[in-house]
N, C-alpha and C positions, 0 to 999 in steps of 0.2 A: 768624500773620502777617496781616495788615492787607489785607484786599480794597478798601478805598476808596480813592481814585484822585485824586490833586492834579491839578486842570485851568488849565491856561494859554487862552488864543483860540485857539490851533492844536487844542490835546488837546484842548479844551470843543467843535472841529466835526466830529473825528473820533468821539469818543467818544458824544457826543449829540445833536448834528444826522443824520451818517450811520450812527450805532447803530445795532441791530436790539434789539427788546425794550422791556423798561422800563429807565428809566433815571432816577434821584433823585440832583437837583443841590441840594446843600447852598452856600447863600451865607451867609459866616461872617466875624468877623471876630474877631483873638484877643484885643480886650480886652473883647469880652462875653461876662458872666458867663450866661445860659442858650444860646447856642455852645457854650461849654463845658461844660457838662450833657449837651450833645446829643449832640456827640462819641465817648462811648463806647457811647454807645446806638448810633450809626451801625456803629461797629465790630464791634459784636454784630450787628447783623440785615446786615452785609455776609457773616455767616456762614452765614446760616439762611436769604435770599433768593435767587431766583435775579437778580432786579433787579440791577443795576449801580449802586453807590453811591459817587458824586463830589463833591469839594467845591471850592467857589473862593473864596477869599480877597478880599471887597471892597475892602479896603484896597489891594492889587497889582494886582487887575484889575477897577477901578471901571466899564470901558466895559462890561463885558459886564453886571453889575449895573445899570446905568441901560438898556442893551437892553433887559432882561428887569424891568424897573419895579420894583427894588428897593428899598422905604421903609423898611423894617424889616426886621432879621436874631434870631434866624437864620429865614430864608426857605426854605423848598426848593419846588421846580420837579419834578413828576413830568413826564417827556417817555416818550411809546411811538411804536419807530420814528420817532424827530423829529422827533415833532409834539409841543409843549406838551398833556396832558391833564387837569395840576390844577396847585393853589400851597398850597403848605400855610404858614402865617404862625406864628411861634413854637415853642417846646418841646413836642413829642409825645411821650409814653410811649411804650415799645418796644411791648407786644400792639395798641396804637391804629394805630402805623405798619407795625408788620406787617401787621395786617388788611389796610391801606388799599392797600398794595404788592402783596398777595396777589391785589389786587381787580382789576388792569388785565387 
């Protein structure tokens, strides 16, 4: 079963503004092609991390992407305790992104 989390504006301030922990915002959208690479990589390390792994659809929720200075996807957003504390730009192998989740 799927631990990663479809976020809206309402679920994107509950879930990662007033979260506790780490929390990795994936900004995606489905007609790109390495999104979709990245996707089941997410799904795996939503298994093996204790991080909280979300993702938001720029296409549907463009405001929240231009918030968070979104140029390119797929983007992810490491947030701890809802603070922004990294951005990771493009396709990560799973041991690269594990590390890096491990590391907050």
């Amino acid at each position: 079963m799927s631990k990663v989390i479809q976020l809206d504006e309402a679920t994107f301030k509950t879930e990662v503004l007033e979260g506790k922990g780490v929390v990795l915002v994936d900004f995606w959208a489905s007609w790109c092609g390495p999104c979709k690479m990245l996707g089941p990589i997410l799904e795996e390390l939503s298994e093996e991390v204790t991080a909280n792994i979300c993702k938001v659809n720029v296409d549907e929720y463009s405001g929240l992407a231009a918030e968070y200075g979104i140029r390119s996807i797929p983007t992810m957003i490491v947030f701890k305790d809802g603070k922004k504390v990294d951005q990771l730009v493009g396709l990560m192998q799973k041991p690269a992104l594990k590390e890096k989740l491990e590391s907050y």
